[in-house]
C-alpha positions in Angstrom: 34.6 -164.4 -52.2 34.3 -161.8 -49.6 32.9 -162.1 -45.9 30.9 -159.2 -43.7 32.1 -160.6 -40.2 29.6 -158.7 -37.7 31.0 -158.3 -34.2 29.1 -156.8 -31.1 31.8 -156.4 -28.6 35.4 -156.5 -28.2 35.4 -159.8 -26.4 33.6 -162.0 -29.0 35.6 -161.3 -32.0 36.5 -164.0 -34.9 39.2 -165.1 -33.3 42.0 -167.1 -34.7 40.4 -170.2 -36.5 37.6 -168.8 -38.0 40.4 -166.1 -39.4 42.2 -169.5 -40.7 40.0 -171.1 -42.1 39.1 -168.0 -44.1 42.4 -167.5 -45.6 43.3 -171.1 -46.3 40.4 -170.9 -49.0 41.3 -167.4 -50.2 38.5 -165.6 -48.9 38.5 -162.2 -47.7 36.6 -160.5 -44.7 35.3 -157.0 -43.2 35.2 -157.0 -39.9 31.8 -154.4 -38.7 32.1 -153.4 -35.3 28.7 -152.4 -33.9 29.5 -151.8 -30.7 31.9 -148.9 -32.8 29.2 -147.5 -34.9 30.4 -149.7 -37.8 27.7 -149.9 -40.7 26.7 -153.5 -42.0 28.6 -153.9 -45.0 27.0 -154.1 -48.3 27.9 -156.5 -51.2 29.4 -159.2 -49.4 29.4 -163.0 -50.8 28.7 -164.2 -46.8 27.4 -162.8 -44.0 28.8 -164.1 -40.5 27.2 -162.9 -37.7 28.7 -163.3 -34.4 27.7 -163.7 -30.9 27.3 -161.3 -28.1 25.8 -160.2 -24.3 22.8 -158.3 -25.8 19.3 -159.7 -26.5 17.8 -159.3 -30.1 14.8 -157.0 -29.1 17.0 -154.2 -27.6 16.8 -152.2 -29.6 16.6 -149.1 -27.6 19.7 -149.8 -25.9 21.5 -150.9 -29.3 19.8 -149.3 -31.8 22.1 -150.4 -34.5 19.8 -154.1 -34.0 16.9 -152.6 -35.9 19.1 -152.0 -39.1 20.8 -155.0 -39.0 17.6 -156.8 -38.4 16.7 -155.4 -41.9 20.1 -155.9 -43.6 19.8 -160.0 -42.3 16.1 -160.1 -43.6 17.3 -158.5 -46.9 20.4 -160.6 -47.3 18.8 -163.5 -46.5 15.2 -163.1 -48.9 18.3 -162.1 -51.7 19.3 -165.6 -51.4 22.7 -164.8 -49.5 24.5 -167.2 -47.5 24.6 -166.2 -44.2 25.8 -168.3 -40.8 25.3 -167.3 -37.6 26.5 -168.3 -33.8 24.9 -167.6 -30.6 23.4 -164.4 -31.1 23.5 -164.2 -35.0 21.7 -167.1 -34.7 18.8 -165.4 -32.9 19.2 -162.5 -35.1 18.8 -164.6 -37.9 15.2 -166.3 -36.4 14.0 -162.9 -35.6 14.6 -161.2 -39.0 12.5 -164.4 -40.5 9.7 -164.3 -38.2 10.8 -166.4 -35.1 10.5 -165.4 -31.4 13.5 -165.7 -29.4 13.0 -165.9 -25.7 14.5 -167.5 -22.4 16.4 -170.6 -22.3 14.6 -173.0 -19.8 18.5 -173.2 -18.6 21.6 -171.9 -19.1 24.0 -173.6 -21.3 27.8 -172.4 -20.4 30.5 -174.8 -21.2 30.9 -177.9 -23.5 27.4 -179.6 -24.3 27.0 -182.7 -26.6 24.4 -182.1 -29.4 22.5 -184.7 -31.7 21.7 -183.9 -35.3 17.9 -184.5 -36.2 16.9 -186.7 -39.4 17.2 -183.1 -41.4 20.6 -182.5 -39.9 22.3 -185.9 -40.8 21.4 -185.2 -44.5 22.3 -181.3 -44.3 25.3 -180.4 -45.9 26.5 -177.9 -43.1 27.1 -181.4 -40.9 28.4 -183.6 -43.5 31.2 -185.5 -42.0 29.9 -184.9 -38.8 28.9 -187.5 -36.0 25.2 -187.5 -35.2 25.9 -186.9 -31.9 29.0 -184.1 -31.6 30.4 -182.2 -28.6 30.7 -178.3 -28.6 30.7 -174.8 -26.5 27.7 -172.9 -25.8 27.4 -169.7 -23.5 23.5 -168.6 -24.1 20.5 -167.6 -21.8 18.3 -167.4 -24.5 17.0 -169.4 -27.4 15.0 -169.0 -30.8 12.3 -170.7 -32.3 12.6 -172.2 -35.2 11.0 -169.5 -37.8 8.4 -170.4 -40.4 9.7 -172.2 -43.4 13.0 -173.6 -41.4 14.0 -176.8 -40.8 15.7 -178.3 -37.1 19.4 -179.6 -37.7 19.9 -179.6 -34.7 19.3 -180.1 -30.6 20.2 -181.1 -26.8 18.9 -182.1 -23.9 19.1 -178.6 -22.5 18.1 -176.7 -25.5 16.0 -177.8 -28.6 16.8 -175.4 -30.7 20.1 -175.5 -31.7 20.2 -174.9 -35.4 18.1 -174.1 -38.3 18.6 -173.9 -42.2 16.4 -171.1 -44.0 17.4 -171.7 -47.7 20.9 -170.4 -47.5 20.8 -169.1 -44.2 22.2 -171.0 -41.2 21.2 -170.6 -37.6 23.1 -171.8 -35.0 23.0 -171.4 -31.2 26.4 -172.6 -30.3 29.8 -171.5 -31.1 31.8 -173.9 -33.7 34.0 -170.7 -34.1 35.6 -170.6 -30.5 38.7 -172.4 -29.6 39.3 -173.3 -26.0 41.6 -170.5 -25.3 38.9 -168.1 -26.1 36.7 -169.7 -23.8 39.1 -169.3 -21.0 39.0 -165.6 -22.2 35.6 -165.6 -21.9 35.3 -167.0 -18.3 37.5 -164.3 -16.7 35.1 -161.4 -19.2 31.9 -163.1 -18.1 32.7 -164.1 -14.2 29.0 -162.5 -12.9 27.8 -165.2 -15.6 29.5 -168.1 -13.9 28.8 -166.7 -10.7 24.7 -166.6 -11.9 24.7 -170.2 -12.3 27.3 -171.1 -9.7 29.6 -173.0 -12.2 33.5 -172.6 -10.6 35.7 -171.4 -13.8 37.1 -174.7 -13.9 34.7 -176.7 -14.5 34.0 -174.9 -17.6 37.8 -174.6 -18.8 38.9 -177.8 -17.6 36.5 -180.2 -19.2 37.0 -178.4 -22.4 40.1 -178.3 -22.6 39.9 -182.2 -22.8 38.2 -181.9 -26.2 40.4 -179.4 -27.6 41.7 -181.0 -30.8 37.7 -183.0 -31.7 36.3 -179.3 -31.2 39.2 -178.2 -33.8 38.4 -180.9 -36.0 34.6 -180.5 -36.2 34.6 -176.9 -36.2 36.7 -176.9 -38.9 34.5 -179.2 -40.9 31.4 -177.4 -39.9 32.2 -173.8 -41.2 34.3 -175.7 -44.0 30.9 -177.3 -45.4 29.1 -174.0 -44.8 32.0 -172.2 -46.8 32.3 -175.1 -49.8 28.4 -174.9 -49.7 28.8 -170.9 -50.2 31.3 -171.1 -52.6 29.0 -173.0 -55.1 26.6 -170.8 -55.4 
């Protein structure tokens, strides 16, 4: 199988343990670039869309969204398996019909979630605690888009991921280790600064959870990748 690994900036890339778990079941992946005029690559097995600063409806300042809103909707309608985090989550609503829109708060930081009744039968959560710990960094959210079901919420946020046939939606980040988080703290300090959260107490409570995140994000994007791999 081969992966189309969509990146919107430099500071939200794979990273290293969604790059593992890749290669430990032999699959291989193109990383696009948007933010480097990349095209969307075509005739990939999986689409993984990543997460990034930008809002889904500028498309004025990024006009590389509109195509990619149209490659999602087409990969998606084509019966592809897709997976997205944060912002390819959003995407992923848009392109089927959802609005996405303003978080009533910010969620920066570790954040337990709770599957629904949907989620604890979902494959993409099997072996997976109906109540799990994980990082978010999001302003917005999305609404759940026709023809979806919930997997997924939290106290803060209710929307926190979505199955559309093979697509999956997700608004948190299974795919970051806590060393990328620390990264992202010193990239995104006005963020922090928005919501007065000191830099510690986004690192340092983490960092507590370091090897259950490992564990559960490794069996999250495992099932997604088993579920891909069978067609």
């Amino acid at each position: 199988m081969h992966a189309a690994l969509i990146q919107h900036i430099a500071c939200e890339g794979p990273g290293p343990l969604l790059a593992e778990i890749l290669e430990e079941r032999g699959i291989s992946a193109t990383v696009a670039r948007m933010d480097r005029g990349d095209p969307v690559p075509k005739d990939a097995d999986l689409m993984i869309v990543l997460g990034g600063p930008m809002n889904v409806y500028e498309e004025e300042r990024y006009p590389y969204l509109a195509d990619l809103d149209a490659a999602i909707r087409t990969f998606v309608q084509d019966g592809g398996h897709y997976l997205g985090f944060c912002l390819g989550g959003q995407l992923l609503a848009k392109a089927l019909g959802g609005l996405v829109m303003r978080n009533p708060a910010p969620e920066i930081g570790l954040f337990p979630l709770a599957l629904t009744r949907e989620g604890t039968k979902d494959p993409l959560f099997a072996g997976v605690p109906r109540t799990f710990p994980t990082i978010e960094w999001h302003f917005d959210t999305f609404a759940v888009p026709p023809g979806a079901e919930l997997l997924a919420t939290s106290r803060s946020c209710k929307n926190q991921a979505f199955r559309f046939k093979n697509a999956l939606g997700l608004q948190f980040h299974p795919e970051v280790t806590v060393e990328m988080l620390e990264e992202w703290v010193a990239v995104y300090e006005t963020d922090l600064q928005r919501v007065g959260l000191p830099p510690q107490a986004v690192t340092g409570y983490a960092g507590g959870w370091r090897d259950e995140l490992e564990r559960l994000s490794r069996r999250i994007i495992g099932n997604f990748l088993e579920g891909a791999g069978r067609g």
